[in-house]
Each structure stands twice: as C-alpha cells, then as structure tokens.
The first five atom37 places (N, CA, C, CB, O) and aatype in JSON, in Angstrom:
{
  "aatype": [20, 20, 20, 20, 20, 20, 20, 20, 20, 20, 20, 20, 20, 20, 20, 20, 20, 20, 20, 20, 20, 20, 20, 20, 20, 20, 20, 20, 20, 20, 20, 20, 20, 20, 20, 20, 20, 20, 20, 20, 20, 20, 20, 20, 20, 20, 20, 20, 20, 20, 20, 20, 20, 20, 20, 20, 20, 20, 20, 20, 20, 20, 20, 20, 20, 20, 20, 20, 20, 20, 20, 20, 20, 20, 20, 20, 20, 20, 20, 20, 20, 20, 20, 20, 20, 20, 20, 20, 20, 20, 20, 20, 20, 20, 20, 20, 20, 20, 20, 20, 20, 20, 20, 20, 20, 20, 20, 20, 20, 20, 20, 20, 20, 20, 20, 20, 20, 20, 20, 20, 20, 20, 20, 20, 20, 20, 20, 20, 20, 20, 20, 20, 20, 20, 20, 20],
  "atom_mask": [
    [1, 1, 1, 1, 1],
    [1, 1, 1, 1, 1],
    [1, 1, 1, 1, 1],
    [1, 1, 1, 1, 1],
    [1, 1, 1, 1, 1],
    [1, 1, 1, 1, 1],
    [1, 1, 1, 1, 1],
    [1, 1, 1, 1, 1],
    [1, 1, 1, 1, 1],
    [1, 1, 1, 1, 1],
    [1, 1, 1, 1, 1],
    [1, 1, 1, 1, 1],
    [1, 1, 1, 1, 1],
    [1, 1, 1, 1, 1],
    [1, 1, 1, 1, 1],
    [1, 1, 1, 1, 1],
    [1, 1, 1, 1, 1],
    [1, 1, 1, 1, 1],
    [1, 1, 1, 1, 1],
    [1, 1, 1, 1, 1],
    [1, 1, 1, 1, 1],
    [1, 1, 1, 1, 1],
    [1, 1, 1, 1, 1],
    [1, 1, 1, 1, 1],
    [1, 1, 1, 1, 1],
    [1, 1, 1, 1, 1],
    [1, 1, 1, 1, 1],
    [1, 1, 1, 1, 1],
    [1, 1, 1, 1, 1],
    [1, 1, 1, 1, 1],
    [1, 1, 1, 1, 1],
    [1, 1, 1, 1, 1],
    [1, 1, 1, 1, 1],
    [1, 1, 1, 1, 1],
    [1, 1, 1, 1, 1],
    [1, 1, 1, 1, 1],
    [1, 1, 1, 1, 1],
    [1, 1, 1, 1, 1],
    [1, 1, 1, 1, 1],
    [1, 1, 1, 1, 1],
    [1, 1, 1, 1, 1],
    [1, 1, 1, 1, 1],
    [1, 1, 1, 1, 1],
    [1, 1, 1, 1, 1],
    [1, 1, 1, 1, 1],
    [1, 1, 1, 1, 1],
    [1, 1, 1, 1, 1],
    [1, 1, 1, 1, 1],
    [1, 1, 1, 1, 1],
    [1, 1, 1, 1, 1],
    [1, 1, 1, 1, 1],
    [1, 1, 1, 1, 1],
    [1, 1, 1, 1, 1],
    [1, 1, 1, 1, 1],
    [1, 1, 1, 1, 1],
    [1, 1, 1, 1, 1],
    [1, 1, 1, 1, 1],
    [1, 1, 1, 1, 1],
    [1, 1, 1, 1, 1],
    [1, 1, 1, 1, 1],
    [1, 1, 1, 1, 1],
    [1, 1, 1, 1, 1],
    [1, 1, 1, 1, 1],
    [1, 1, 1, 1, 1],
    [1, 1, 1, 1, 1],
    [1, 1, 1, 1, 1],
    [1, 1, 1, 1, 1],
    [1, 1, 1, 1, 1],
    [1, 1, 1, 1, 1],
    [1, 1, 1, 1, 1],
    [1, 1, 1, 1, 1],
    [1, 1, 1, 1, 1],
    [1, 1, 1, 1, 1],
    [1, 1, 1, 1, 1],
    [1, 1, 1, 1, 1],
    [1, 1, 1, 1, 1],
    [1, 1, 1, 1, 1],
    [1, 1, 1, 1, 1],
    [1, 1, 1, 1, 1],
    [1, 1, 1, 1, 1],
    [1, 1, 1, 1, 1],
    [1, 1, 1, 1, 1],
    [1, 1, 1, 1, 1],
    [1, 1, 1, 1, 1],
    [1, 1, 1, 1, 1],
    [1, 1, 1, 1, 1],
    [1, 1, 1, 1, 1],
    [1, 1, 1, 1, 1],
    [1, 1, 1, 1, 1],
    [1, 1, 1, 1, 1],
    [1, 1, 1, 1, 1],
    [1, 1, 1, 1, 1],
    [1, 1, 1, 1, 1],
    [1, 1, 1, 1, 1],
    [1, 1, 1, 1, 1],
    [1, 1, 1, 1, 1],
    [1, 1, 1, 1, 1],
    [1, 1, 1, 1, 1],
    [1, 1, 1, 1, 1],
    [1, 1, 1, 1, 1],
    [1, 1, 1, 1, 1],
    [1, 1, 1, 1, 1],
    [1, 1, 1, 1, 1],
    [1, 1, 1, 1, 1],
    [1, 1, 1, 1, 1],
    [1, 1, 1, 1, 1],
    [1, 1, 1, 1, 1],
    [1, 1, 1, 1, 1],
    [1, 1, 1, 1, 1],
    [1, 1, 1, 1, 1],
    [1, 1, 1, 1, 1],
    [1, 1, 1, 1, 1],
    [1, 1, 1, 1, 1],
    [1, 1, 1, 1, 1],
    [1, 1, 1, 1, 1],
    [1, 1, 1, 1, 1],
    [1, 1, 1, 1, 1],
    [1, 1, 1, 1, 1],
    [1, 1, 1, 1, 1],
    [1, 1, 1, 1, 1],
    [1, 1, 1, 1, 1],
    [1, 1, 1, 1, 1],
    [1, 1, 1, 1, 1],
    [1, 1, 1, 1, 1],
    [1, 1, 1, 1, 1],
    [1, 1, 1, 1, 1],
    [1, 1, 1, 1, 1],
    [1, 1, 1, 1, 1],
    [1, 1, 1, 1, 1],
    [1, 1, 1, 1, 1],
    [1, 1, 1, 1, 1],
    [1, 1, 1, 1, 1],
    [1, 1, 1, 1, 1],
    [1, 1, 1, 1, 1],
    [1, 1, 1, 1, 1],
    [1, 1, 1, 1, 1]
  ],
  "atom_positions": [
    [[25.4, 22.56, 37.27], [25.09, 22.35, 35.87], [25.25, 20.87, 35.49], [25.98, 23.23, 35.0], [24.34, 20.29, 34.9]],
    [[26.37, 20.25, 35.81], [26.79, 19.01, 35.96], [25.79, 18.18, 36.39], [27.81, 18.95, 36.74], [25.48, 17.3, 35.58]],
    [[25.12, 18.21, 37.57], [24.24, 17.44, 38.49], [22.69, 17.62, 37.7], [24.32, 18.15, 40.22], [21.68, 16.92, 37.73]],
    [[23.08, 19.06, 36.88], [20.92, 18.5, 36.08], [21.1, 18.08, 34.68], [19.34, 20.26, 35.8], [20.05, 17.76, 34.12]],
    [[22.59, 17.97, 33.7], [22.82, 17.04, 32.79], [22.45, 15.64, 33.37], [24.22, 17.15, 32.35], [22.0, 14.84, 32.56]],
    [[22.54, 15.37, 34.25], [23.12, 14.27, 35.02], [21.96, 13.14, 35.28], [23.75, 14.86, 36.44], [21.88, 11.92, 35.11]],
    [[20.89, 14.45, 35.92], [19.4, 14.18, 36.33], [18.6, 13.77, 34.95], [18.67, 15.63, 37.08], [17.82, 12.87, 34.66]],
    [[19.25, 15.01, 34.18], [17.88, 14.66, 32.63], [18.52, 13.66, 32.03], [17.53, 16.05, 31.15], [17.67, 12.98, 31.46]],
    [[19.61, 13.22, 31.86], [20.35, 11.89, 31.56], [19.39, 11.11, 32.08], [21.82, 11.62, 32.19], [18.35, 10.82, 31.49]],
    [[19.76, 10.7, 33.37], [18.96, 9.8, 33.89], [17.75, 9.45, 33.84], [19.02, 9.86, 34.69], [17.49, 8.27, 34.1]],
    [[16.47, 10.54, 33.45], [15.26, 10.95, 33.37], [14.58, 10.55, 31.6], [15.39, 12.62, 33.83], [13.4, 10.28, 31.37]],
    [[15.4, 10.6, 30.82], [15.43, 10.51, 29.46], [15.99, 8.61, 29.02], [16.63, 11.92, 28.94], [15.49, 7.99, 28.08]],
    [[16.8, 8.18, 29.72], [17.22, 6.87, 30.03], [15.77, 5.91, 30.65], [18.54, 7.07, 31.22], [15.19, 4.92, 30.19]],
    [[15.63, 6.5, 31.51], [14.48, 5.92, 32.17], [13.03, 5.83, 31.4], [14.31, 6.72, 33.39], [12.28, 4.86, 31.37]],
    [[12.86, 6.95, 30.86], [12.05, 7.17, 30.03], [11.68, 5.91, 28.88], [12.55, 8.35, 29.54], [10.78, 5.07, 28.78]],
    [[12.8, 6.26, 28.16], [13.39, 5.25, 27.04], [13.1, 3.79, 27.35], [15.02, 5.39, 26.9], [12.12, 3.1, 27.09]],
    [[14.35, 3.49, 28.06], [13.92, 1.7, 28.46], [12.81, 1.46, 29.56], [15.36, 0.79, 29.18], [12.22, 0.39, 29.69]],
    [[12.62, 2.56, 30.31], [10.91, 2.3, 31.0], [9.87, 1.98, 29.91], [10.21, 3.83, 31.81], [9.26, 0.92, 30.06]],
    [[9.57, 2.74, 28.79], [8.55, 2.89, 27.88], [9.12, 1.69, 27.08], [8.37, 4.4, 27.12], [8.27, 1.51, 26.21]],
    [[9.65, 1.19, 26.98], [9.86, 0.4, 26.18], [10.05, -1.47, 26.88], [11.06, 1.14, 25.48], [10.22, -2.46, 26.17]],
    [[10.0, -1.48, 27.89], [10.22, -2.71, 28.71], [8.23, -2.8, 29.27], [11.79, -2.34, 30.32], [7.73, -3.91, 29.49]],
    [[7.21, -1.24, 29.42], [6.25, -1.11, 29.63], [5.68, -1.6, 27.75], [6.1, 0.34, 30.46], [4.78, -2.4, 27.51]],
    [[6.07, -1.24, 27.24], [5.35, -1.66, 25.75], [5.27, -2.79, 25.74], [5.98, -1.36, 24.45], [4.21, -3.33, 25.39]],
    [[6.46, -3.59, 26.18], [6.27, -5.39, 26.17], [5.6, -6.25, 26.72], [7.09, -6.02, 26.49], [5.24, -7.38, 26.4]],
    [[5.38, -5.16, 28.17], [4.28, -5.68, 29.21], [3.32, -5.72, 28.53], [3.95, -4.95, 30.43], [2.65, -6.75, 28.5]],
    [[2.88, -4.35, 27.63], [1.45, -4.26, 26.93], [1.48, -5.46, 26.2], [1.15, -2.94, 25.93], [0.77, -6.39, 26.58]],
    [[2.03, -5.55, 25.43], [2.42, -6.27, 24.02], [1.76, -8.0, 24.92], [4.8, -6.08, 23.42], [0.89, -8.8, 24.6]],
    [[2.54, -7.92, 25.88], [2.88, -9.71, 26.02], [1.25, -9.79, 27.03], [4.98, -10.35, 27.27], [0.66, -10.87, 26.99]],
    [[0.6, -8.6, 27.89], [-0.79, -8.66, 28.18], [-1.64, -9.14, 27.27], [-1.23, -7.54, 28.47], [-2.54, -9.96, 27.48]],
    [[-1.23, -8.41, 25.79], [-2.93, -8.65, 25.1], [-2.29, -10.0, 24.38], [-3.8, -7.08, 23.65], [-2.99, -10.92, 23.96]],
    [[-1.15, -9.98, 24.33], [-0.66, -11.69, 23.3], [-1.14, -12.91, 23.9], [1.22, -12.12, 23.21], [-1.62, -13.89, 23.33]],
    [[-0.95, -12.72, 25.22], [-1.55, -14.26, 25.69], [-3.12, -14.23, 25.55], [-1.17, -14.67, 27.44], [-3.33, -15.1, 24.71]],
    [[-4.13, -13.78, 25.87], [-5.68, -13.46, 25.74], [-6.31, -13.69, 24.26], [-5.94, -11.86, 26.15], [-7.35, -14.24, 23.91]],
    [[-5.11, -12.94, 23.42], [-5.43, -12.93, 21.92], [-5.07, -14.4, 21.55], [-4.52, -11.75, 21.0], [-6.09, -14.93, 21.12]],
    [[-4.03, -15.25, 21.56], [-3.8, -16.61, 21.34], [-4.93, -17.6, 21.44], [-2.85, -16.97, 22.19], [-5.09, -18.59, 20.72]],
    [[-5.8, -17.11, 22.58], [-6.55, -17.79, 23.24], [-7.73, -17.36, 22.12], [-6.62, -17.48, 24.87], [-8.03, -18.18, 21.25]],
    [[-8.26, -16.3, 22.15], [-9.33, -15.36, 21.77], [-9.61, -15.84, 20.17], [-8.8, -13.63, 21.97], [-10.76, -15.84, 19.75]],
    [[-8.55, -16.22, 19.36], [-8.14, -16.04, 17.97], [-9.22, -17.56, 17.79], [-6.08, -16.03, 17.52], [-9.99, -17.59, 16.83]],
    [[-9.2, -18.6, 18.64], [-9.2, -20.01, 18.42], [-10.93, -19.78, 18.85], [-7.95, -21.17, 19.49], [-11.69, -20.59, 18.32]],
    [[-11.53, -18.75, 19.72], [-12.67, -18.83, 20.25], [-13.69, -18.05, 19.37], [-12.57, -18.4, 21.59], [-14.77, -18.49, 18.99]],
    [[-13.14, -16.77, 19.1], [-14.32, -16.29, 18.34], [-14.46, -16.29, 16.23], [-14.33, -14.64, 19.02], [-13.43, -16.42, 15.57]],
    [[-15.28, -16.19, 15.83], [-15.24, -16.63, 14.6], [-14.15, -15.46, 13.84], [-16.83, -16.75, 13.99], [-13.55, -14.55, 14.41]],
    [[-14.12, -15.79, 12.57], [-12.88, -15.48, 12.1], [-12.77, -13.6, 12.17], [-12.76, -16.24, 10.45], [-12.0, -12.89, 12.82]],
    [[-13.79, -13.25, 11.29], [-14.14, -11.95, 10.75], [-14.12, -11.28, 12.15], [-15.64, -11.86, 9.84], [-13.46, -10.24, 12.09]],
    [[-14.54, -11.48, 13.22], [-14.68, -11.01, 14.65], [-13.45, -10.71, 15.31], [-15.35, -11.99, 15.48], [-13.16, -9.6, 15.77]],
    [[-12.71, -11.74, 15.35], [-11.62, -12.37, 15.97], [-10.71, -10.89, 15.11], [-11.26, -14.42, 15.51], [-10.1, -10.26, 15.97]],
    [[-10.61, -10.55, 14.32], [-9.76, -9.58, 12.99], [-10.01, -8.78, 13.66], [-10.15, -9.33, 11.33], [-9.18, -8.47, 14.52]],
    [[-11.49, -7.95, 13.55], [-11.91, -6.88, 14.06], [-11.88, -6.39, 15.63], [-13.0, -6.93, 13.65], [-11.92, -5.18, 15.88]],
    [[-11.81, -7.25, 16.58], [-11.12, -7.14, 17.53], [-9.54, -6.87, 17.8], [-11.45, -7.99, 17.91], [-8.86, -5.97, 18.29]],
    [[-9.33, -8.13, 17.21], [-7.54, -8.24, 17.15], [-6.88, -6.57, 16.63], [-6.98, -9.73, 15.62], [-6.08, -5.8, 17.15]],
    [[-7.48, -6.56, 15.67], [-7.04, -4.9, 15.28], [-7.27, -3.92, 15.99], [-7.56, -4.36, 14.21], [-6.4, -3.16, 16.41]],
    [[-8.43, -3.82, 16.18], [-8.73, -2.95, 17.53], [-7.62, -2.75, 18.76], [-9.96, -3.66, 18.21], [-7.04, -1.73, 19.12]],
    [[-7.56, -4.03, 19.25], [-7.03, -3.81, 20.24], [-5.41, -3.67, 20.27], [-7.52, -4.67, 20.94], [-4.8, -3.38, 21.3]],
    [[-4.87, -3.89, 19.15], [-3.18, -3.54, 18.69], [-3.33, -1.98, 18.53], [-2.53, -4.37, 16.95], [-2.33, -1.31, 18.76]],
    [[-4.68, -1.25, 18.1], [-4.59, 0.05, 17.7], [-4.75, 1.3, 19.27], [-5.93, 0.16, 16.44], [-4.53, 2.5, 19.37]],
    [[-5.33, 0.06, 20.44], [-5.35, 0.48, 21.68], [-4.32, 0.24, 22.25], [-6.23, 0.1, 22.32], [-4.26, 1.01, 23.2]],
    [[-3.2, -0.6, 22.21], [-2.3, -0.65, 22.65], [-0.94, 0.22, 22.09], [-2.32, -1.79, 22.71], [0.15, 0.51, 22.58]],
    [[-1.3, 0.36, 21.4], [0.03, 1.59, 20.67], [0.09, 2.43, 20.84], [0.28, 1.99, 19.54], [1.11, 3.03, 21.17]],
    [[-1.82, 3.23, 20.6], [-2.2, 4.33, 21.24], [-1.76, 4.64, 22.52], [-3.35, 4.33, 21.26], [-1.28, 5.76, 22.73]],
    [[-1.88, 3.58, 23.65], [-1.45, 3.52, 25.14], [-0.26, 4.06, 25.08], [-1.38, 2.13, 25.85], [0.2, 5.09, 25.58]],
    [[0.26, 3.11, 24.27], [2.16, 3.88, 24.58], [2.68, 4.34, 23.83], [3.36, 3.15, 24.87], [3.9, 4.22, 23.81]],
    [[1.93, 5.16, 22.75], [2.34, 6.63, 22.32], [1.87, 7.64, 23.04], [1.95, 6.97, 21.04], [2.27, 8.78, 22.8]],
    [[1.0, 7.43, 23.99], [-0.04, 8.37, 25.27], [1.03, 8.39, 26.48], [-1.85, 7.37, 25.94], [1.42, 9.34, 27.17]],
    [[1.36, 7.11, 26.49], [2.62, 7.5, 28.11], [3.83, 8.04, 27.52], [3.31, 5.85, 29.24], [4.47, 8.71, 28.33]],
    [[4.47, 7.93, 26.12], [5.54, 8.35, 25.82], [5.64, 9.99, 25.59], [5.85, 7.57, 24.78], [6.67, 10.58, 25.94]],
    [[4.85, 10.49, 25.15], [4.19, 11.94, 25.28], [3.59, 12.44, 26.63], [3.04, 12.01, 24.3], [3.23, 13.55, 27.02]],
    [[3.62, 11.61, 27.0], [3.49, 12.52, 28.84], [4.3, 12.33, 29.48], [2.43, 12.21, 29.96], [4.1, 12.54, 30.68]],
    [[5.89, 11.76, 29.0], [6.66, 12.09, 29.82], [7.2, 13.48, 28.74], [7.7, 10.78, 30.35], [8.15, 14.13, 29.15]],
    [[6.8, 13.73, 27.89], [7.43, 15.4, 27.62], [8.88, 15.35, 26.69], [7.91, 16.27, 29.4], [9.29, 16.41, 26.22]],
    [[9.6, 14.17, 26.46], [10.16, 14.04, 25.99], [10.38, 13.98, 24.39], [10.25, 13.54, 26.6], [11.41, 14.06, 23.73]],
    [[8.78, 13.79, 23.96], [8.49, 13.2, 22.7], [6.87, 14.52, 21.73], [7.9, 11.12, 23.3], [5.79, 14.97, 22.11]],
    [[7.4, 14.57, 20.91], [6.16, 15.65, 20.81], [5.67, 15.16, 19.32], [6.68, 17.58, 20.91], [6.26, 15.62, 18.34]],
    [[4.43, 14.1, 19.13], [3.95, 14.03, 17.9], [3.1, 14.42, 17.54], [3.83, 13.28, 17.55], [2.27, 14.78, 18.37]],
    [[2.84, 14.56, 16.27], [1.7, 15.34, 15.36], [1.36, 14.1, 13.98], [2.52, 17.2, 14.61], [1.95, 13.95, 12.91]],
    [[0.46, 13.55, 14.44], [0.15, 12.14, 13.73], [-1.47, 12.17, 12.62], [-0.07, 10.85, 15.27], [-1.9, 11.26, 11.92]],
    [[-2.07, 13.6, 12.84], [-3.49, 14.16, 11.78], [-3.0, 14.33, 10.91], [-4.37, 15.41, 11.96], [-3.31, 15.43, 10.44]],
    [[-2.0, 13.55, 10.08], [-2.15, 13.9, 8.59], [-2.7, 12.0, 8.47], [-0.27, 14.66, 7.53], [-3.49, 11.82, 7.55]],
    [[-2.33, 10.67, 9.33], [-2.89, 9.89, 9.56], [-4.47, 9.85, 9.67], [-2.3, 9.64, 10.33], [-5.03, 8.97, 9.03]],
    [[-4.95, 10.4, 10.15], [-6.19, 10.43, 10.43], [-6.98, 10.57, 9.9], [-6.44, 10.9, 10.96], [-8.06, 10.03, 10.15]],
    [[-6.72, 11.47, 8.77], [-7.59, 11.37, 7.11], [-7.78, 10.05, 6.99], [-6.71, 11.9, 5.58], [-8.86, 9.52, 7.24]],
    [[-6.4, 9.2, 6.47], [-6.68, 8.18, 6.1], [-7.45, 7.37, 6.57], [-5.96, 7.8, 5.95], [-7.67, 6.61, 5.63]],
    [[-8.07, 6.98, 7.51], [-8.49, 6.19, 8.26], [-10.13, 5.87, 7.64], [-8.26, 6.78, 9.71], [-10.81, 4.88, 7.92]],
    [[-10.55, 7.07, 6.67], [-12.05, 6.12, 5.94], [-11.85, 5.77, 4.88], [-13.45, 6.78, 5.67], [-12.75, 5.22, 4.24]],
    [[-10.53, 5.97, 4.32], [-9.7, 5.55, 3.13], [-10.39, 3.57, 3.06], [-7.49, 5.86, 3.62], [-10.38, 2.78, 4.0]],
    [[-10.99, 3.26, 1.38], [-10.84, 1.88, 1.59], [-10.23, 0.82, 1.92], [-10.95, 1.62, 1.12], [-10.39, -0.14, 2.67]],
    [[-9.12, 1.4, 0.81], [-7.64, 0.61, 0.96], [-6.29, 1.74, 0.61], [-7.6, -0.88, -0.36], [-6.16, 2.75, -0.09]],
    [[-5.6, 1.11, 1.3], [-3.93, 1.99, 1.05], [-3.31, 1.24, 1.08], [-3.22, 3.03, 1.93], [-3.59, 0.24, 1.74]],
    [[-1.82, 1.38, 0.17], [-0.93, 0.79, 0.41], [0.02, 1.9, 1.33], [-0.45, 0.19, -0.85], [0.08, 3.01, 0.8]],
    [[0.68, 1.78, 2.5], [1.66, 2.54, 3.37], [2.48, 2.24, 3.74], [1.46, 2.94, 4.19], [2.53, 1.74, 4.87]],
    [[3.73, 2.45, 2.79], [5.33, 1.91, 3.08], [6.24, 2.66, 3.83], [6.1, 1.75, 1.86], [6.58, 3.65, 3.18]],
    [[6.68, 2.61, 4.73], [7.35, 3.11, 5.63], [9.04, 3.37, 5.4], [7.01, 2.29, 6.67], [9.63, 2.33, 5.1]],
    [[9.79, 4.48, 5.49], [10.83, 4.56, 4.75], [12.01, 4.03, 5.83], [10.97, 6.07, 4.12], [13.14, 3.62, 5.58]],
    [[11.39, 4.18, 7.02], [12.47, 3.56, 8.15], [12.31, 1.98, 8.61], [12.3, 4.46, 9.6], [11.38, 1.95, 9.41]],
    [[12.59, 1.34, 8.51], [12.87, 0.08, 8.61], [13.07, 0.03, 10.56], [14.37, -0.3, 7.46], [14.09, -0.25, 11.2]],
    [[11.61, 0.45, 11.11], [11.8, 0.16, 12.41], [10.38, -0.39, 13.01], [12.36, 1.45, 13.12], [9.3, -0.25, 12.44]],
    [[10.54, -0.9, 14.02], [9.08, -0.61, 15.12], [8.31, 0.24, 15.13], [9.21, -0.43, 16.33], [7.1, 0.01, 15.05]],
    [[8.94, 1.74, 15.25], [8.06, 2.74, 15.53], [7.21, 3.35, 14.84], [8.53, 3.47, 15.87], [6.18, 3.87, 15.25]],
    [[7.8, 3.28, 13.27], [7.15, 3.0, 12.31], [5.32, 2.26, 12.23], [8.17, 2.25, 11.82], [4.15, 2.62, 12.1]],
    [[5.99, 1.3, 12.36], [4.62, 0.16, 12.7], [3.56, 1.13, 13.88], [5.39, -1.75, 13.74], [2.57, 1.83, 13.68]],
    [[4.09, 0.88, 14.78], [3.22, 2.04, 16.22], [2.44, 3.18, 15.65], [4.48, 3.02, 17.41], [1.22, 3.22, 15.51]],
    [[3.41, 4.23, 15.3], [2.89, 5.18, 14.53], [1.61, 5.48, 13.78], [3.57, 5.2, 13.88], [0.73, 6.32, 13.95]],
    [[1.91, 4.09, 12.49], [0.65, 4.09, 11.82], [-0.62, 3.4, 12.45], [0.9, 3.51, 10.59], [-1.73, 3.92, 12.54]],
    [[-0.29, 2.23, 12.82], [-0.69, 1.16, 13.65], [-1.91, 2.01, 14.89], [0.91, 0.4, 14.4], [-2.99, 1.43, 15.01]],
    [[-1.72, 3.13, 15.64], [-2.07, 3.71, 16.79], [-3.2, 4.76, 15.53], [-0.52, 4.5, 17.95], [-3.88, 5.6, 16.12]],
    [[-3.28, 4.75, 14.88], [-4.03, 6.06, 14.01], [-5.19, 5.45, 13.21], [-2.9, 6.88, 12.79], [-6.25, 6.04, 12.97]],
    [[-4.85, 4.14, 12.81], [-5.62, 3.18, 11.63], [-5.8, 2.02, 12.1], [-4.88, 2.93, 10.28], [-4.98, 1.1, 12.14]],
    [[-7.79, 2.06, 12.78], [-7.99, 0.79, 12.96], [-8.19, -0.4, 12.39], [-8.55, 0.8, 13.39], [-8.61, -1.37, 13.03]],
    [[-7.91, -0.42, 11.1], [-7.97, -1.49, 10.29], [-7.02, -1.44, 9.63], [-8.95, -1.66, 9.59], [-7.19, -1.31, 8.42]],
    [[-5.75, -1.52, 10.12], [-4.54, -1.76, 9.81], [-4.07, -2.95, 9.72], [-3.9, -1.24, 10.46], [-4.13, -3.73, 10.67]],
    [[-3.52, -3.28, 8.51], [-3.02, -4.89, 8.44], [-1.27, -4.41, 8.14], [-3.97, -6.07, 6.77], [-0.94, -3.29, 7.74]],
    [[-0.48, -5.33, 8.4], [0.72, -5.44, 8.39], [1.44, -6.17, 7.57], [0.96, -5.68, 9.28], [0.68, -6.96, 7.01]],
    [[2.6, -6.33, 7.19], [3.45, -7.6, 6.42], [4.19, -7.78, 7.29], [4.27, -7.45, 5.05], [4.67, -6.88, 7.98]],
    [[4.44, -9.06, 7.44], [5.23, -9.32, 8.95], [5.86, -10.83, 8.37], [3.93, -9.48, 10.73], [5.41, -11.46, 7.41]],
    [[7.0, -11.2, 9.22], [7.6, -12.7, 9.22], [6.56, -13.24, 9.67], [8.9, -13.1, 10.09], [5.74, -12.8, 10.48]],
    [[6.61, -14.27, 9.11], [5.82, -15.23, 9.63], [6.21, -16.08, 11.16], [5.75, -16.14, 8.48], [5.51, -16.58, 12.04]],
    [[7.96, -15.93, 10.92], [8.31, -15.96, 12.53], [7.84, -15.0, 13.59], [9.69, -15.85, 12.68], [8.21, -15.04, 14.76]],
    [[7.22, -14.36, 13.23], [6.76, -13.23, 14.11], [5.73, -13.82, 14.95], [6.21, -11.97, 13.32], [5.84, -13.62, 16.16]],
    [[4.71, -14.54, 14.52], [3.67, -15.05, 14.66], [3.88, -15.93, 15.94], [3.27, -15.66, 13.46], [2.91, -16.33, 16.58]],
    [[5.34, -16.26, 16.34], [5.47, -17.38, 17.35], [5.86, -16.39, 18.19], [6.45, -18.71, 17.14], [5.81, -16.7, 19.38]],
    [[6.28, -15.17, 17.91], [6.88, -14.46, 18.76], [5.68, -14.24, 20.25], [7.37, -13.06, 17.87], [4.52, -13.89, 20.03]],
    [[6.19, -14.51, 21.71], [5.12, -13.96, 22.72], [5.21, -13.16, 23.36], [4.74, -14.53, 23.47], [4.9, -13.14, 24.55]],
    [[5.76, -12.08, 22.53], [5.26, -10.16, 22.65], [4.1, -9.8, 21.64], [6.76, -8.89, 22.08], [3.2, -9.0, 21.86]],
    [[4.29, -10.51, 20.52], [3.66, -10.27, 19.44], [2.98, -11.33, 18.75], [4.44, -9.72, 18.71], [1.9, -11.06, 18.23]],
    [[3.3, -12.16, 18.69], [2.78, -13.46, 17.75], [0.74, -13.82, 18.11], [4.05, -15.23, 18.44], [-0.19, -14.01, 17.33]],
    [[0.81, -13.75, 19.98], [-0.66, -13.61, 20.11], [-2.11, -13.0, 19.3], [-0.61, -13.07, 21.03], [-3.11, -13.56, 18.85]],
    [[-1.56, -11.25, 19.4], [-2.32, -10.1, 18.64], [-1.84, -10.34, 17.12], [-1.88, -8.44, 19.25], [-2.9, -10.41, 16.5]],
    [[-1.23, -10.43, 16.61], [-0.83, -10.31, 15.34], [-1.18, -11.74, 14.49], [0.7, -9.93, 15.39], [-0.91, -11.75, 13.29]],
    [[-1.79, -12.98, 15.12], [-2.49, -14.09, 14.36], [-3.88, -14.04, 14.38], [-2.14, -15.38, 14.85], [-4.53, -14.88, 13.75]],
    [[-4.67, -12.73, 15.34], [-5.93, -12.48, 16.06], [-6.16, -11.54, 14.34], [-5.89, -11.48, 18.06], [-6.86, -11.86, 13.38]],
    [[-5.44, -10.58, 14.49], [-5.41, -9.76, 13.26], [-5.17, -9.87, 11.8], [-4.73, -9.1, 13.46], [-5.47, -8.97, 11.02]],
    [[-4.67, -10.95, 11.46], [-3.96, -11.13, 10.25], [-5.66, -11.73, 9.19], [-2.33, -12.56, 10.57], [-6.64, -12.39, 9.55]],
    [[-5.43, -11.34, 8.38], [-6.52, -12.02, 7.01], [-6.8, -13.68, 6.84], [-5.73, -11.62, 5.36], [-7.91, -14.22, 6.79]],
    [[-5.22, -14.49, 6.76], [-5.39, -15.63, 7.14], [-4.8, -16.4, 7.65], [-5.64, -16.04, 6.61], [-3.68, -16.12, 7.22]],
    [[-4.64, -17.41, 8.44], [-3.25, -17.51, 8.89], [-3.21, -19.2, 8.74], [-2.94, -16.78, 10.58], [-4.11, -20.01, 8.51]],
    [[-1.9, -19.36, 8.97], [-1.57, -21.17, 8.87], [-2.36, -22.16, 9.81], [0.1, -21.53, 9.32], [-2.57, -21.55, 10.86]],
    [[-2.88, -23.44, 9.88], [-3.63, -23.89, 10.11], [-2.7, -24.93, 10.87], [-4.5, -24.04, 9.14], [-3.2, -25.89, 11.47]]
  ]
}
C-alpha cells in the first residue's frame, strides 16, 4: 500500500513540475521567433498571429496536462464567448492558470500584464507580438 502511495506521489510530482518546466520550453520556443516576428510583420498581422499562437500554446499544455489523467477540465462555458465582440473577464484567482485557462479557449484574447513582463524570455517575446500597442 505504502509502495503505490509512493509511486502516485512520484507520478503526480512528475507530472506537476514536468508540465510545468515543459510549459516554459513552450513558452520560451514561441518567445524567441515572436521577438523576432513582432519587428517583421506589419502590426495588425503580427497581433493576429501573436494571439493565435499563445492560444496554441496553452491549448498544448492544457492537452498534455489532461492526458496525464490527473487533471479533468470542462472549459464550454468559454467557448460561447469566443464570437462575443468585446468582454471584459476578471479572474478571481490571482494566478497563471487563470490566464491559460481563458487564454487556450479565446483567440483574441488580450491581457493586462506588467509591463516588466514584456522583457520577460518565457513570455515577453509572444506577449509584445500580441499586445494592441507597445513601447517604441
């Protein structure tokens, strides 16, 4: 009994900081390309991509985090929204996953973010590709 606490310990651990050390990989893949990408294609493009592809990358790893079985979401009450013009969507938890969540459901999702964020290179790449306007 001891030895399969022991195993799903380990299995649920792994899970956790696997999926989450793999999110950064994602994260820091599309950040460098997007840095680049943001400066090359015109503005309105550069958005519509940039969003896109934050909404493929979340998707990704809300897709591996649910196939390890650990995690079971139900995210179609999102999905309405998505021909919605505009929304405002405030999030009551003050986390990441939060962001993912909505972020993975709504491709034209914009964010409020630090502006230190923007230097960040997990995030700062995709998230200046995406933003409305950014510092010059």
């Amino acid at each position: 009994m001891w030895l399969w606490r022991a195993l799903k310990s380990l299995y649920e651990y792994t899970v956790l900081y696997g999926g989450l050390l793999l999110f950064a990989f994602i994260c820091l893949a599309w950040s460098l390309p997007a840095s680049v990408f943001r400066h090359l294609l015109p503005q309105r493009t550069g958005q519509r991509v940039g969003r896109y592809a934050i909404m493929l990358v979340f998707r990704t790893y809300l897709f591996l985090v649910r196939a390890s079985g650990l995690v079971k979401l139900d995210l179609t009450a999102l999905d309405v929204l998505r021909k919605e013009p505009s929304l405002v969507i405030a999030t009551n938890h003050p986390a990441l996953i939060d962001v993912v969540l909505v972020g993975s459901r709504l491709p034209n999702f914009v964010c409020v973010l630090k502006a230190k964020l923007l230097d960040n290179p997990l995030l700062g790449g995709g998230a200046s590709m995406a933003v409305e306007s950014l510092r010059t």
